[in-house]
N, C-alpha and C positions, 0 to 999 in steps of 0.2 A: 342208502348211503354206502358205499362203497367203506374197502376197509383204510384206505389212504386213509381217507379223510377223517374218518372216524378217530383215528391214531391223533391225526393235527388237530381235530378240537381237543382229544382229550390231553394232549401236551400243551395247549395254552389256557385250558381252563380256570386254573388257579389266577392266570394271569390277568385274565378276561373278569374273576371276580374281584380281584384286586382292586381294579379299573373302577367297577361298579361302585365297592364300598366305599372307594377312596372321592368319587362323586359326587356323595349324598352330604349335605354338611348337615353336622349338629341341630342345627335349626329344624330341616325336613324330619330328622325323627321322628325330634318332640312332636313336629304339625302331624305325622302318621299315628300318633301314641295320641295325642287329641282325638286324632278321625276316630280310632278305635274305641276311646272313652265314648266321646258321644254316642256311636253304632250300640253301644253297649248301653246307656244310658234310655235309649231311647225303646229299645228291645226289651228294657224291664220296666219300660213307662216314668220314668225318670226324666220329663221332659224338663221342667225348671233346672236340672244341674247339666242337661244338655245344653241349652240355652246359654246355660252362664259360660260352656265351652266354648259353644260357637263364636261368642263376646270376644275372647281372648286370640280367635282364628285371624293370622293375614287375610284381609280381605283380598288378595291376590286367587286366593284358594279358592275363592267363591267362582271364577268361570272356570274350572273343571263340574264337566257336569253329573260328576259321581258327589261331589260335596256339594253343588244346587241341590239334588237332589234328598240328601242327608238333610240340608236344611231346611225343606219341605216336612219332612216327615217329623221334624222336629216342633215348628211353628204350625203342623196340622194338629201335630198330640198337643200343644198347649192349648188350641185354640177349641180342642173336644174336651180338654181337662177344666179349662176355666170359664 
């Protein structure tokens, strides 16, 4: 990277995260602050109160295949636990 350039990201940087956070609405957190409940839930074998997370998930969420996948690992632990 040349030094121009380097200069021009680092003068729009703030501006570039601005953009970002001002992006995200309210709503996506909370579903990011779920993902991370459940990942967490499910990693200390907590699968019934992951489960009860997923319940609560937009099913929009479901065709990323980072969250099918979560979901798997979730309904595999219930189904070894019960």
């Amino acid at each position: 990277m040349n030094k121009g350039h380097a200069e021009f990201v680092k003068d729009f940087e703030a501006f570039m995260r601005g953009i970002i956070i001002k992006s995200i609405s309210p709503e996506d957190v909370q579903t990011v602050r779920r993902l991370r409940a459940i990942e967490g839930y499910v990693d200390l074998g907590m699968f019934q109160e992951a489960e009860e997370e997923l319940r609560d998930l937009d099913p929009a969420w479901f065709a990323f295949h980072e969250v099918s996948r979560l979901r798997l690992r979730v309904y595999t632990g219930l189904d070894l636990c019960g």
